[in-house]
Backbone as CSV, one residue per row, in Angstrom:
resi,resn,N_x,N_y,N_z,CA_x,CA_y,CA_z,C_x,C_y,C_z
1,UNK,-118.886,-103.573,-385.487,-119.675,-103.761,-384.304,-120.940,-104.536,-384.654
2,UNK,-121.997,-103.884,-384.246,-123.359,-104.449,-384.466,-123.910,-104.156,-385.664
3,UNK,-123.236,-103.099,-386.569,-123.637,-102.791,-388.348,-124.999,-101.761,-387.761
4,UNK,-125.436,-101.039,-387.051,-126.039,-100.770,-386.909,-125.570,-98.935,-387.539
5,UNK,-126.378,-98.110,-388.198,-125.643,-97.038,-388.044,-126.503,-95.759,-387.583
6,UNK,-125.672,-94.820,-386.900,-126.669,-93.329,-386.010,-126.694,-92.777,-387.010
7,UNK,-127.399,-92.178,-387.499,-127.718,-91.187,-388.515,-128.772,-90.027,-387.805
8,UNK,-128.307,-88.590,-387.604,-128.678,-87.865,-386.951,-129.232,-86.902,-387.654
9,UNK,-130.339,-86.752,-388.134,-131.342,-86.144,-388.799,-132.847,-86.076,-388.470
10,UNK,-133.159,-85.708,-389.594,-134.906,-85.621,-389.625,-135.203,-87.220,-390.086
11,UNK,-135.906,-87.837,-388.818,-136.893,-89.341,-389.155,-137.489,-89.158,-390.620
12,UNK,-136.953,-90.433,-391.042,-137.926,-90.435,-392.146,-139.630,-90.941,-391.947
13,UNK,-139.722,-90.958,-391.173,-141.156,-91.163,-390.600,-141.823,-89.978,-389.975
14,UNK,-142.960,-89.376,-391.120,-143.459,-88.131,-390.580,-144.402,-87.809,-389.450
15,UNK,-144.861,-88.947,-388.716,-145.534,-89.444,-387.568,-144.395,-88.841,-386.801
16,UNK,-143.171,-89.390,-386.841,-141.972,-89.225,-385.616,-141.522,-87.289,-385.825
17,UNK,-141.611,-87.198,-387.052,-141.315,-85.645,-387.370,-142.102,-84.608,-386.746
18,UNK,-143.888,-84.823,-387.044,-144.797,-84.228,-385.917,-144.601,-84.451,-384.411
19,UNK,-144.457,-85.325,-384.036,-144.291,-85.633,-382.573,-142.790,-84.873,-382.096
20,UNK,-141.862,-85.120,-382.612,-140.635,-84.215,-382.289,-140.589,-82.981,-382.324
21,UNK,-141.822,-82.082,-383.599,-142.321,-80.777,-383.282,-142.710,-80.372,-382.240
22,UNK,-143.755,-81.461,-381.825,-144.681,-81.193,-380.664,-144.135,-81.058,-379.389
23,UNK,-142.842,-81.934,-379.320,-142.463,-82.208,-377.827,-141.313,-81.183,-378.197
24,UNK,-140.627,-80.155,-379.281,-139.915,-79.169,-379.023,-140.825,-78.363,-378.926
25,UNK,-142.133,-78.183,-379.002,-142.772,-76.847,-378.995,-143.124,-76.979,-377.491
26,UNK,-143.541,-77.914,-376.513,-144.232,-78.065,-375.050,-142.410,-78.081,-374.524
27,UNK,-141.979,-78.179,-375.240,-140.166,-77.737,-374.064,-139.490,-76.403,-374.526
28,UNK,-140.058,-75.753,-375.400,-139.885,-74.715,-375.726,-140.918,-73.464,-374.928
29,UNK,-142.322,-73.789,-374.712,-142.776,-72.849,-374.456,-142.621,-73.056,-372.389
30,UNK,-142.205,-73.983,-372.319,-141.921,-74.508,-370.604,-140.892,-74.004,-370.379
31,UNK,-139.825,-73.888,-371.127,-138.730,-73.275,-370.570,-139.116,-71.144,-371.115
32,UNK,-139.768,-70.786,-371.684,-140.686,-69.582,-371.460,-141.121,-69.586,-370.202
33,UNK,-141.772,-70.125,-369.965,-142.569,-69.711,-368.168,-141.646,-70.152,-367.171
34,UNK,-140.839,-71.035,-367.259,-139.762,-71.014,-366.344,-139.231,-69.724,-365.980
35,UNK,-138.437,-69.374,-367.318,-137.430,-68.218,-367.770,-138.501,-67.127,-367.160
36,UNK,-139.298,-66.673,-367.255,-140.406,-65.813,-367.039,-140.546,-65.450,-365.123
37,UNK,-140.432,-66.915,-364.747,-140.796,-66.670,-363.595,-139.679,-66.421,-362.411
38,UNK,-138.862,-66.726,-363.292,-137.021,-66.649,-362.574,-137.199,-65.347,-363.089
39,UNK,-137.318,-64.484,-363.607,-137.000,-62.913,-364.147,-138.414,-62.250,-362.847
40,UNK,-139.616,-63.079,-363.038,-140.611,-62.524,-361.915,-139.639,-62.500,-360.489
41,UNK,-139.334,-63.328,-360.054,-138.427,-64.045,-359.217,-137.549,-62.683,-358.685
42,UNK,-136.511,-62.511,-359.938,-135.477,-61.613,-359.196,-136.250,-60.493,-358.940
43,UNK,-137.355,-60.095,-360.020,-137.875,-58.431,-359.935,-138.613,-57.976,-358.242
44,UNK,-139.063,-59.001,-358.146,-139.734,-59.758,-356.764,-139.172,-59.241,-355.831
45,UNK,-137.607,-59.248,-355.973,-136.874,-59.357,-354.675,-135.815,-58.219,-354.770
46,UNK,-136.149,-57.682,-355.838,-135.414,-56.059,-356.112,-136.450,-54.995,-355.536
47,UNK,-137.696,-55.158,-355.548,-138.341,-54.316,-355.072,-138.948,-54.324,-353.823
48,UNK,-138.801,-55.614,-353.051,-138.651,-56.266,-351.658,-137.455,-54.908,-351.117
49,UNK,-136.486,-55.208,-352.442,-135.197,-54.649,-351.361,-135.610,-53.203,-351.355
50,UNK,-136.189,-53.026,-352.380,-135.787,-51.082,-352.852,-137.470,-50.257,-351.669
51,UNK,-138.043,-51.421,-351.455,-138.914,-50.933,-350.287,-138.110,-50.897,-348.990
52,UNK,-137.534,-52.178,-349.281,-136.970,-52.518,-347.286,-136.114,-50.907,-347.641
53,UNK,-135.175,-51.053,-348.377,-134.302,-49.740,-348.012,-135.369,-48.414,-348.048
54,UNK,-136.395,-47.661,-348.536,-136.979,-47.055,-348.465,-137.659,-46.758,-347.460
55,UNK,-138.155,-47.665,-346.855,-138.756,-47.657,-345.097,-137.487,-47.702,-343.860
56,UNK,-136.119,-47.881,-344.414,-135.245,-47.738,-343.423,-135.006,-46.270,-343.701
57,UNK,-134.566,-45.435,-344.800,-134.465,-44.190,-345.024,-135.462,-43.912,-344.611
58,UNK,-136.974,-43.751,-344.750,-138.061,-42.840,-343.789,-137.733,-43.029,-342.661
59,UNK,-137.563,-44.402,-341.640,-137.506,-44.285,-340.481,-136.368,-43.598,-339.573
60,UNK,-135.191,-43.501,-340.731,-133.936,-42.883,-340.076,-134.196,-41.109,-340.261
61,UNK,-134.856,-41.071,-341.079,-135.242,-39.505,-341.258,-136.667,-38.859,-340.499
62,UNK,-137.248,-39.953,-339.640,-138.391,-39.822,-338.853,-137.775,-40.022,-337.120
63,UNK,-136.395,-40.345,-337.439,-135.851,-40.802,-335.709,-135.085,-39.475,-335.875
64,UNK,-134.512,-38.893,-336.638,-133.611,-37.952,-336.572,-134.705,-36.309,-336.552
65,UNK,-136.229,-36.258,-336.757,-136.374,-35.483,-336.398,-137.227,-34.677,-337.525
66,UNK,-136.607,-35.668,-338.767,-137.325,-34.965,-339.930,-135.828,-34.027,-340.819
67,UNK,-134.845,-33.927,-339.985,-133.849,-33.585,-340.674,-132.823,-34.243,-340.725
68,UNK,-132.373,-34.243,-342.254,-131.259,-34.915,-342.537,-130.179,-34.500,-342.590
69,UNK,-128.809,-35.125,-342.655,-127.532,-34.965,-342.357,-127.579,-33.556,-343.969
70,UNK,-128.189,-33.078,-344.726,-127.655,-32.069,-345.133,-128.748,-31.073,-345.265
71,UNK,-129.950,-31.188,-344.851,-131.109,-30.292,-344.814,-130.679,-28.848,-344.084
72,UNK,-129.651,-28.847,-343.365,-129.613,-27.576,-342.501,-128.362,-26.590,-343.588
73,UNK,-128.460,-25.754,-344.679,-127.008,-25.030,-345.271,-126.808,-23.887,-344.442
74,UNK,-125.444,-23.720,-344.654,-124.331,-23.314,-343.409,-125.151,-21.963,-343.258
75,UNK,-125.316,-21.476,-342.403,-125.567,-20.068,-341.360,-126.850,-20.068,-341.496
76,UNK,-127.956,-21.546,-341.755,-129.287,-21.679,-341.490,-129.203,-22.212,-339.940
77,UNK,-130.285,-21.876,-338.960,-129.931,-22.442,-338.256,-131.265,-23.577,-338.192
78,UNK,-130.915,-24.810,-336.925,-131.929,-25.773,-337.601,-133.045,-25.650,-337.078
79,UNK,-133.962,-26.195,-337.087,-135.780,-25.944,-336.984,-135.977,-25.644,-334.975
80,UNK,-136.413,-24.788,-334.760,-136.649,-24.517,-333.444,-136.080,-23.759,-332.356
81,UNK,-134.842,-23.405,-333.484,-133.411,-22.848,-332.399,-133.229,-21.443,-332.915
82,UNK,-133.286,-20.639,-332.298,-132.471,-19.268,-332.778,-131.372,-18.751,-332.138
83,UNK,-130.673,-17.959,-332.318,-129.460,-17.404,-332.490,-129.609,-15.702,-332.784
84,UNK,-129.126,-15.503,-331.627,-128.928,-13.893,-331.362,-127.109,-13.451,-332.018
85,UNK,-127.047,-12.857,-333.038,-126.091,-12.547,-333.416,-125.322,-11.015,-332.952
86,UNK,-124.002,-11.077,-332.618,-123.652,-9.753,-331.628,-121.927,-9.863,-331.952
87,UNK,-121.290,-8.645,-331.668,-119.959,-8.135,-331.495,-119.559,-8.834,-329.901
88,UNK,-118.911,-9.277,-329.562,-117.889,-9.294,-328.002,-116.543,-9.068,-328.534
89,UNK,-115.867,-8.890,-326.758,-114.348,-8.400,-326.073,-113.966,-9.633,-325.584
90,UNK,-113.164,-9.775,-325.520,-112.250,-10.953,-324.065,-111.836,-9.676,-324.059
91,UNK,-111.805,-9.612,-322.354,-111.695,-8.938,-321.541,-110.565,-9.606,-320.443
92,UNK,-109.314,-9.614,-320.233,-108.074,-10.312,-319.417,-108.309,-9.280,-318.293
93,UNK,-108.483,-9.736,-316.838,-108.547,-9.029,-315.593,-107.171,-8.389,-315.584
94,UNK,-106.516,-9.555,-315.678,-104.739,-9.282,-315.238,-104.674,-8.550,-316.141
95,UNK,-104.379,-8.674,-317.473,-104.089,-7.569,-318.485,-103.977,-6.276,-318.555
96,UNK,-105.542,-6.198,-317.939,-106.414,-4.421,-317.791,-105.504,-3.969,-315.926
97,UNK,-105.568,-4.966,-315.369,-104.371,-4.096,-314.342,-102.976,-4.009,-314.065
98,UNK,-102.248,-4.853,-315.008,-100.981,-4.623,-315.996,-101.092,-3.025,-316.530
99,UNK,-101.693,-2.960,-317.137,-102.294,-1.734,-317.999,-102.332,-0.459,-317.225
100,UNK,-102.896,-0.984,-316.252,-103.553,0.437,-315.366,-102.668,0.523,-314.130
101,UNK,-101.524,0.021,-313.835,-100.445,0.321,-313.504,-100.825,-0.532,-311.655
102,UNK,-102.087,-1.740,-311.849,-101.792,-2.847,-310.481,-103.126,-2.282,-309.765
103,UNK,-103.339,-0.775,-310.478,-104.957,-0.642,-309.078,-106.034,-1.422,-309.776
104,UNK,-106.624,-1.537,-308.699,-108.085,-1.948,-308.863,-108.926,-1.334,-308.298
């Protein structure tokens, strides 16, 4: 070809050797604050989310009353309500005058 040949090494010119330090050290520490700010970036928007979901859980637990789908365990009853507990009969009209031979 042109006799020319690539030889892919360290310049023998230590002018070109400093300067190739220099410009890997300013693309080295640039892709640091890049990298840095893409990691700021996602953290940013994880805790965007982990609020948004946090203010939807208060507000669904502030529309419902303050109680949640498992705050109430079984034979509690829930905030405001009571419950009179008692024995009953079913009592069949027809039955009882079946029984009692039709009087009433």
């Amino acid at each position: 070809m042109n006799g020319r040949q690539f030889t892919f090494g360290a310049p023998g010119n230590p002018l070109a050797q400093i300067l190739s330090v220099l410009v890997f050290g300013v693309v080295a520490v640039g892709a640091v604050i890049i990298g840095s700010f893409v990691v700021l970036a996602f953290l940013g928007l994880a805790a965007i989310g982990f609020v948004a979901l946090w203010v939807r859980a208060w507000w669904l637990k502030r529309k419902l009353g303050g109680r949640g789908p498992h705050d109430d365990g079984p034979g509690r009853p829930a905030k405001g309500i009571r419950y009179i507990e008692g024995e009953y009969e079913v009592v069949d009209a027809d039955a009882e005058r079946r029984r009692s031979g039709g009087q009433r």
